[in-house]
C-alpha distance (Angstrom), angle and dihedral (degrees) to the residues before:
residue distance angle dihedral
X1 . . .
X2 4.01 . .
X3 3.85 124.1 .
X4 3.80 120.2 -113.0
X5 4.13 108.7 -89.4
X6 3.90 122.6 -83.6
X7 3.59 92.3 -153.7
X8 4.22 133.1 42.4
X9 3.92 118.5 -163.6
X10 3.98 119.1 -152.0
X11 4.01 131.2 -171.8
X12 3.43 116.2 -140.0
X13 3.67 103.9 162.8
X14 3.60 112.8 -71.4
X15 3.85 87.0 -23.3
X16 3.91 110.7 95.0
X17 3.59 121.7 -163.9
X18 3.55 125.3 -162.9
X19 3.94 106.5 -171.3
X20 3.90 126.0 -159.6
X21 3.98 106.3 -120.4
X22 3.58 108.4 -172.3
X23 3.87 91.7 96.0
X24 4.11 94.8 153.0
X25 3.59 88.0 55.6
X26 3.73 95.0 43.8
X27 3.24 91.4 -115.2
X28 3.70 101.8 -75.8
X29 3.77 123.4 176.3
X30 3.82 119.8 -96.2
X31 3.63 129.4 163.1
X32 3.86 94.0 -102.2
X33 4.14 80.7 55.8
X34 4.04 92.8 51.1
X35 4.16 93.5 45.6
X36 4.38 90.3 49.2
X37 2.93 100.9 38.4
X38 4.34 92.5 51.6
X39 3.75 81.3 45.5
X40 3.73 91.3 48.8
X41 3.96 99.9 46.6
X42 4.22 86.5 38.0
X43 4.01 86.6 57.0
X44 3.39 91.9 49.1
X45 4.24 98.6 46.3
X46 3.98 84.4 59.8
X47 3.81 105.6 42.0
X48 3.77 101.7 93.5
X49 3.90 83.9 -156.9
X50 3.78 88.5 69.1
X51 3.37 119.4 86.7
X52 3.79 111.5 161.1
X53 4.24 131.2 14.0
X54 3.81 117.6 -132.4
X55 3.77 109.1 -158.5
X56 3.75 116.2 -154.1
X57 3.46 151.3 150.2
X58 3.56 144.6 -139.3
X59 3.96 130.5 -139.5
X60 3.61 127.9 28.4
X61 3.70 100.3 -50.7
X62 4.04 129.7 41.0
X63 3.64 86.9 -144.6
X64 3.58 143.8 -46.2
X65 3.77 101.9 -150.2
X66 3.63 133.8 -101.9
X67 3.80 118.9 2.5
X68 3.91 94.3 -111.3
X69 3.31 87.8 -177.9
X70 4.30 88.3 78.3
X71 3.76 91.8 18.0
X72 3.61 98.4 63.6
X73 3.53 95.5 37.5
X74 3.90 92.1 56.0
X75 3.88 87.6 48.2
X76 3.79 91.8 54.1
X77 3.43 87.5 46.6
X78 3.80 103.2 57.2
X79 3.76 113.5 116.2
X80 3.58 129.8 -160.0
X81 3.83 122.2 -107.1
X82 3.62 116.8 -127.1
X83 3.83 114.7 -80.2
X84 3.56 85.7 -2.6
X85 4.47 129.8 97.1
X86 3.74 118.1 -103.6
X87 3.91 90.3 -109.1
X88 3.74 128.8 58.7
X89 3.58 104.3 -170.8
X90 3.85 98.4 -159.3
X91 3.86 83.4 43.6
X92 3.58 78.9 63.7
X93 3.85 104.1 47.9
X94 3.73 81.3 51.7
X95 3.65 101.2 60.2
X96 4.36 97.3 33.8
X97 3.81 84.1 42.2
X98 3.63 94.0 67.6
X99 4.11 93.3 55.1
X100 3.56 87.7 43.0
X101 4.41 94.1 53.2
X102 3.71 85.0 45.3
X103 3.84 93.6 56.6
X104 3.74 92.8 36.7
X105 4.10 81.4 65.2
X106 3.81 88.6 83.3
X107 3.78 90.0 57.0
X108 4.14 98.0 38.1
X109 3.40 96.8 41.4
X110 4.00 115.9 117.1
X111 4.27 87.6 -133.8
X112 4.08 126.4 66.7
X113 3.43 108.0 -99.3
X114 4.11 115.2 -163.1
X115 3.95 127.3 -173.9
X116 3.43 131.8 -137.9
X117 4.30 106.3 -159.8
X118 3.79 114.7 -165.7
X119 4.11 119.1 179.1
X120 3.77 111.2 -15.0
X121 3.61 131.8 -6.8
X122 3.67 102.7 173.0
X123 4.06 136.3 149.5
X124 4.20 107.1 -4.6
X125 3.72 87.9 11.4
X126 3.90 92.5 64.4
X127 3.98 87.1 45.6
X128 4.25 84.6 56.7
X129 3.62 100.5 42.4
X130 3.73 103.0 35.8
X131 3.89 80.1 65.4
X132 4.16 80.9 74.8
X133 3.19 125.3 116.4
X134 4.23 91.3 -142.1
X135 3.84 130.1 0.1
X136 3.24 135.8 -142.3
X137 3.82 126.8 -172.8
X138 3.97 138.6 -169.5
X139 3.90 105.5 -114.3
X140 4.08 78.8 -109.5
X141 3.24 102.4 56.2
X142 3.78 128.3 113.9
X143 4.01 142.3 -153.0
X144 3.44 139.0 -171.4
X145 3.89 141.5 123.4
X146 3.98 101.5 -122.8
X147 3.79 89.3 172.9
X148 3.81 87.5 80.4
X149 3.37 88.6 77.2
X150 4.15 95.5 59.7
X151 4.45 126.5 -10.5
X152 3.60 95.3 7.2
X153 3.87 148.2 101.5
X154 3.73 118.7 158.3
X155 4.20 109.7 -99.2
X156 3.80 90.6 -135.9
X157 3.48 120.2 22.3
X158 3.61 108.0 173.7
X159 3.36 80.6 78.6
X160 3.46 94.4 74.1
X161 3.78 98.7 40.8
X162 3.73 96.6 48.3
X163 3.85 90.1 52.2
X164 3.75 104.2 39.3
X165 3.75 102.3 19.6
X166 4.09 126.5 -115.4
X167 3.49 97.9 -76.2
X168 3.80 97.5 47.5
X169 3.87 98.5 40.0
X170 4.13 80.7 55.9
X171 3.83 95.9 54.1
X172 3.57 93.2 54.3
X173 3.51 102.1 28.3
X174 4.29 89.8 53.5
X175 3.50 89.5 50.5
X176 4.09 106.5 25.7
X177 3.69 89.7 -143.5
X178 3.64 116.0 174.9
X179 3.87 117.6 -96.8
X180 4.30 112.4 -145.7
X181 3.98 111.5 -150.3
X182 3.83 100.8 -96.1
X183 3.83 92.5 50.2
X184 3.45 91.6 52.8
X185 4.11 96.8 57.1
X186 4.08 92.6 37.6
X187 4.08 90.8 56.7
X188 4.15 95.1 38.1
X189 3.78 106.5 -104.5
X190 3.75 87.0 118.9
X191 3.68 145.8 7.8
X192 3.48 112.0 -108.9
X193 4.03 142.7 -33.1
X194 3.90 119.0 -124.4
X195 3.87 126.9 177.3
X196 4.12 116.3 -75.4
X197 3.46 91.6 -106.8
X198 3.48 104.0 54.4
X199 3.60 104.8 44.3
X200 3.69 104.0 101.8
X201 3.60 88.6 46.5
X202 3.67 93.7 49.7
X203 4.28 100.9 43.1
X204 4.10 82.2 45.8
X205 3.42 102.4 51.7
X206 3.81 83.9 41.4
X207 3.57 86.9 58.3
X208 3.98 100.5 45.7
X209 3.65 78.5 51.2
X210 4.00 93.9 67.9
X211 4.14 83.4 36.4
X212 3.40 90.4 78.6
X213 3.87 91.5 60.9
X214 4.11 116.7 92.6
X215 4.07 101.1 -98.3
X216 3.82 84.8 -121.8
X217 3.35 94.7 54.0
X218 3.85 93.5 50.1
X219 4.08 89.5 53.4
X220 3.49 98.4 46.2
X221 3.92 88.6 59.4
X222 3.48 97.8 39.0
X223 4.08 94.4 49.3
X224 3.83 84.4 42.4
X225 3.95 91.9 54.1
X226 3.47 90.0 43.4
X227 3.92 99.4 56.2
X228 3.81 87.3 62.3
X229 3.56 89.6 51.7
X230 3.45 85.1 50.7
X231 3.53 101.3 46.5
X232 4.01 94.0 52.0
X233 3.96 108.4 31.0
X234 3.90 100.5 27.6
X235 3.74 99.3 -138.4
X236 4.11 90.4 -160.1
X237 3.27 98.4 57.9
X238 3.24 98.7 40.7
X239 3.81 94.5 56.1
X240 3.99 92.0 50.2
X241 3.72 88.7 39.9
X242 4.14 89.9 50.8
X243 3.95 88.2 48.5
X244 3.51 105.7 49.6
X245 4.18 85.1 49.9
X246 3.83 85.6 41.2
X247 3.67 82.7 58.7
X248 4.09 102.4 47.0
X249 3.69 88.6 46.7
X250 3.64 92.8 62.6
X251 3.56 93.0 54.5
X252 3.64 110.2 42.9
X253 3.41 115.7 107.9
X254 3.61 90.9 -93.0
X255 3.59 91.0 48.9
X256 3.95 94.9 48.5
X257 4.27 89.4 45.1
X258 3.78 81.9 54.3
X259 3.70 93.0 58.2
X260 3.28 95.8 40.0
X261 3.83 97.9 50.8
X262 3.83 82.5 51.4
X263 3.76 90.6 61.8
X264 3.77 85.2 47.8
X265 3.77 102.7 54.5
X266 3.78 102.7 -5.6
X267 3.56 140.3 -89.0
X268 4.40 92.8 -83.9
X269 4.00 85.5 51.3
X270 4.16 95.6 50.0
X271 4.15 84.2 41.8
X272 3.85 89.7 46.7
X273 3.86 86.9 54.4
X274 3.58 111.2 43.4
X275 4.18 90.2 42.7
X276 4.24 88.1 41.4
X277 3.85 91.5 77.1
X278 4.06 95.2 51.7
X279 4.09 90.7 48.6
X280 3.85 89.8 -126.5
X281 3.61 148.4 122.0
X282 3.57 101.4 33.2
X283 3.82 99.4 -18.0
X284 3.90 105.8 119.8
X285 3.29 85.9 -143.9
X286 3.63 119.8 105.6
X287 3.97 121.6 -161.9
């Protein structure tokens, strides 16, 4: 038996969309995600009749970050090698590394790539579609890394400098507030907001738009942009830098009490209680 695809690939043209199709789950990240959707964006970098990548998503959210469901299970289930502690840290970097390549794709890749955010794209989903060369959100939609607050340290962070600033990537990275639509595009994290409804007709037109452009033109810009963001926010070390943090965070003793409360009442009940202070993220209540 196989499980039903991660990832969907359309043609439109010379616009290629590769679509997120785990909509009951919301989308969340699993390693069957990670591995098509690095196969996806690495078939699309080589096919000559490719010239931009249209990120999107089906269901009601884009995605709501890493399936915690498997992800804190497979933490509680580490076990220590003999002689050795229960957590290898470059063990670690290893394993998170791999998600994090596979988003950086979007951002290394020769090609545009534009995303179209629907619903919530919060925690892991802001380390995959930060990697974007443009967003493009629903007026509903909503960002945020909650697991600042407990098990969590964004996997690339220059992201978040380069497209809010230093100061502003600090206020909502030290408190992981939740980030509505409109907020987003007036402080930089994305492009622009349009209604619901017309937000796969808006990112694709968008993205016939660049189509017209010769394919070599639109690489030489983008690998020209992307030096300077090379050159000033170090997107390398920043990645390996975000993972090996990524890693310690998750096994603090907050980070391990976290797990462990998820074994206790589940993974929505530990969320529900670290986010329940802060009034976010599905709370109706607003602080």
């Amino acid at each position: 038996m196989t499980s039903s695809p991660a990832i969907r690939v359309v043609d439109d043209g010379a616009v290629r969309s590769v679509v997120l199709c785990r909509a009951a789950e919301y989308n969340t990240i699993t390693p069957q995600l990670r591995d098509e959707l690095g196969d996806a964006l690495d078939a699309a970098d080589v096919d000559r009749s490719v010239k931009v990548v249209l990120l999107r998503a089906e269901g009601p959210a884009f995605c709501a970050g890493f399936g915690l469901d498997w992800s804190t299970l497979a933490q509680a289930g580490e076990e220590s090698p003999p002689g050795r502690p229960v957590w290898d840290s470059m063990a670690d970097v290893r394993m998170i590394g791999r998600y994090a390549e596979t988003f950086a794709k979007l951002h290394k890749l020769s090609k545009p790539t534009i995303a179209a955010v629907q619903g919530w794209c919060v925690a892991g989903g802001t380390d995959l579609v930060l990697n974007a060369d443009l967003i493009i959100a629903g007026e509903t939609a909503r960002f945020g890394y909650p697991p600042a607050r407990v098990w969590g340290v964004p996997e690339a962070p220059w992201n978040w400098v380069a497209r809010l600033g230093l100061e502003r990537a600090k206020r909502y990275l030290l408190t992981g507030d939740e980030i509505p639509a409109d907020e987003a595009a007036r402080l930089g994290l994305i492009l622009e907001t349009v209604a619901d409804d017309a937000l796969a007709s808006h990112t694709m037109a968008l993205a016939q738009r660049m189509a017209r452009l010769p394919l070599n033109q639109l690489q030489m810009l983008k690998l020209t942009l992307n030096e300077v963001a090379r050159t000033m926010y170090d997107p390398d070390g920043s990645r390996l830098f975000g993972c090996l943090f990524d890693g310690v965070a998750r096994h603090t003793q907050e980070g391990l009490d976290f797990v462990a409360r998820a074994g206790e009442a589940g993974w929505r009940q530990a969320v529900r209680e670290r986010d329940e202070p802060f009034g976010d993220y599905g709370s109706r209540r607003r602080l």
